[in-house]
N, C-alpha and C positions, 0 to 999 in steps of 0.2 A: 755798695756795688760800684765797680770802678767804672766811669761814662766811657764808653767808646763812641758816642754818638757823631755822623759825621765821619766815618771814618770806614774804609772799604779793606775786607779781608777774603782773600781765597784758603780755603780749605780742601786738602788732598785725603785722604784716607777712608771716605766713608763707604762701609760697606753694609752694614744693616743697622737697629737699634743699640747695640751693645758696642756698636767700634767705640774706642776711645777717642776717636775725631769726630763723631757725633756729640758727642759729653760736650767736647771744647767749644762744635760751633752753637750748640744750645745757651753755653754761655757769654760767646762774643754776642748771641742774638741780644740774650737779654739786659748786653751792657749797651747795646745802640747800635752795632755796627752793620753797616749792608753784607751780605755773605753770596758769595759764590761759592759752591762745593761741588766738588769734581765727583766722578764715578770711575773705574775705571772703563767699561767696555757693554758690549749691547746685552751682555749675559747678564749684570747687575742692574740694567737702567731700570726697567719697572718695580723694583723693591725700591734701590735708593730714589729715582725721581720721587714717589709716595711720601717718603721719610723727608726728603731735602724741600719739597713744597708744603711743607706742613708747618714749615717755620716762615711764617706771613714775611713776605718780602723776599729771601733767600732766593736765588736761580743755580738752576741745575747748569751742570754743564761735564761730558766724558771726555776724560784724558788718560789715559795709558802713559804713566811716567816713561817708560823703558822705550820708549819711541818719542824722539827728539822732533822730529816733523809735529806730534802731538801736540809737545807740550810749545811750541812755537804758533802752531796755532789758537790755541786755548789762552796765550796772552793776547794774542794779537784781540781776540774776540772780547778779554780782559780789559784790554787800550779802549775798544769803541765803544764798551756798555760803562763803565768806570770813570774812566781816564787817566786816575792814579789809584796805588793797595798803597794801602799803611800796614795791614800784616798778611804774615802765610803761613799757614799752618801746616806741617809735613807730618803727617801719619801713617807711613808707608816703610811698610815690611815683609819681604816673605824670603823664605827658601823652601825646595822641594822638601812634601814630609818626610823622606825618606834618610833625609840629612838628620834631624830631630829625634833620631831615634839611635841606638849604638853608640860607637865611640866616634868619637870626636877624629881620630886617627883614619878613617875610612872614609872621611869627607872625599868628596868628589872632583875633580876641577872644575866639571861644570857647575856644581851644585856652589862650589865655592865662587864661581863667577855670576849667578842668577842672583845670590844671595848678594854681595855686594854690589850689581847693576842696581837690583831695585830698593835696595834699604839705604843706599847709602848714595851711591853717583846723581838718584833721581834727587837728592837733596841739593846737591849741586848743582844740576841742571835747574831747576824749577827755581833755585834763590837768584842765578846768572839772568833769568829770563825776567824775573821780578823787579830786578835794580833801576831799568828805565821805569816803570811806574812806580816806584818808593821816590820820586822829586823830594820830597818834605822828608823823608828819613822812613824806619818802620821796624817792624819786630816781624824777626823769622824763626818761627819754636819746630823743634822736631822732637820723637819720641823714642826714647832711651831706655835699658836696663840692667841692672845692676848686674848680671852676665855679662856685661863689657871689661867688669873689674877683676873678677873673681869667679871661679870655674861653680855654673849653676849645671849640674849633670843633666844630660840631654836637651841642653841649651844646643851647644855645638857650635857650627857653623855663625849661628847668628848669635851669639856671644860676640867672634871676633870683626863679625859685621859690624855692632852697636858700637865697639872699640873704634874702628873706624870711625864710625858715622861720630861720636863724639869728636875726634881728632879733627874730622873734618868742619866740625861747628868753629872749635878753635879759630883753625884757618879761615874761614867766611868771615868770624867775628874780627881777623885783623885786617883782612879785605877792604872789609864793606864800612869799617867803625865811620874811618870818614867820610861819608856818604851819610852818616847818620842812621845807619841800617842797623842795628843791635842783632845777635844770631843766639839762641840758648837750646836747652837741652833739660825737656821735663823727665827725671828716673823714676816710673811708676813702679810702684809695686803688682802683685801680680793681680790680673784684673781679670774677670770670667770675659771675653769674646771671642771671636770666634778663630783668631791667628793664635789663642791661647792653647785653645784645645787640640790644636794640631801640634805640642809638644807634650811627649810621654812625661806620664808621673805630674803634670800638673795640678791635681787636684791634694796631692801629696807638697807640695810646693807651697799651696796658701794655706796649707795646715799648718808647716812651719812657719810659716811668717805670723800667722795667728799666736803662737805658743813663743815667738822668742823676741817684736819686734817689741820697743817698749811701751807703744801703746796698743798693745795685743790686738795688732789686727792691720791689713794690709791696706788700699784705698778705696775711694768710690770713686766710680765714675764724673758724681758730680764735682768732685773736689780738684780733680783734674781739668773739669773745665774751667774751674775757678783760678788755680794755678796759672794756667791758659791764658784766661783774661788778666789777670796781673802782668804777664810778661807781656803780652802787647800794650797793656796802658802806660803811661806817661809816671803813673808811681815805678815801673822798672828802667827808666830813663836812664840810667847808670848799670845798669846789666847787663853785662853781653860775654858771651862766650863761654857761658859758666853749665855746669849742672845743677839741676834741681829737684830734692828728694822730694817726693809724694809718695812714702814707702812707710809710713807709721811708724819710721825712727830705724830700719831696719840696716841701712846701712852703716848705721855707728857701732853696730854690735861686735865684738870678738868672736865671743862663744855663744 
């Protein structure tokens, strides 16, 4: 297990037991490091507060990426409980379902502007807000899919979001490199939660991945958090900018 001990991380994306940014902070927990985990709004606080103080030590705290006022308060409150982050974790995604569904061709403007406000700019905001508390350097992971590269049908909209949002890891990772701030990008495969299921034919999706990837089978959630913690620890110290499959080999494939 890789030591995070000593070392302070915020995490954005939790929304019940199955988010993939619960997996990750379960395992920053169980590498050492103190956690803050964001919610987004009063509709989710009594599920996630439950779930985020279950992990002895962790504090809760709501922030609404898509509102700048938020997340400027949310470090400030960061600065006086902390005083420095070593990482942050970005697991924040959505477009209206209505996008997810149909052709890609019928995308919306606005669906196409909600979908990159919140998957992709809040990444930028929340890493810009980060950088006075990273002093000592740190690691900023966000969450990718292989719809970025290659058309996943009824992906859609947030296919060319995650294209983005990888481009935009790039740009942070030459940003921030001197700062000592590393920026990456984990490409999971497909994972049952609950942003999953609000894209058609998903259960159709891990069926393929089961049958073609070469270790006949898609990821766990734990394996992500594990992933996770590698990229914030000191063994990824030379990492930054890059993608990383946790797809059971599936993106090497042709056919």
């Amino acid at each position: 297990m890789m030591n995070l001990e000593g070392r302070n991380a915020v995490v954005f994306g939790v929304a019940n037991k199955r988010s993939i940014a619960w997996s990750i902070a379960q395992g920053l927990h169980h590498a050492g490091a103190k956690l803050a985990i964001t919610y987004q709004n009063e509709r989710l606080e009594q599920e996630a507060k439950d779930l985020i103080l279950s992990l002895p030590g962790a504090e809760a705290f709501m922030c609404d990426v898509s509102k700048d006022e938020e997340i400027d308060r949310l470090f400030g409150q960061l600065k006086q409980r902390y005083g420095k982050l070593h990482a942050l974790v970005h697991s924040v995604a959505f477009a209206p379902a209505e996008e997810l569904k149909g052709e890609f061709v019928n995308t919306t403007r606005e669906g196409f502007r909600v979908a990159h406000d919140i998957s992709v700019y809040s990444l930028i905001a929340v890493s810009r807000a980060a950088v006075p508390l990273m002093e000592d350097g740190g690691s900023i992971l966000t969450m990718t899919y292989y719809g970025a590269e290659k058309v996943v049908p009824h992906y859609n909209v947030m296919g060319v979001a995650k294209a983005s949002l990888e481009a935009s890891t790039r740009y942070l990772a030459y940003d921030l490199g001197p700062k000592k701030i590393r920026v990456n990008c984990i490409s999971a495969g497909p994972v049952q939660t609950l942003a999953a299921r609000g894209i058609s034919g998903f259960s159709q999706m891990l069926k393929h991945y089961q049958e073609r990837a070469p270790l006949k089978r898609s990821c766990e959630p734990s394996e992500l958090g594990a992933t996770g913690v590698f990229l914030a620890s000191d063994a990824a110290a030379a990492i930054t900018g890059q993608v990383i499959y946790a797809d059971g080999g599936y993106q090497i494939m042709g056919m």
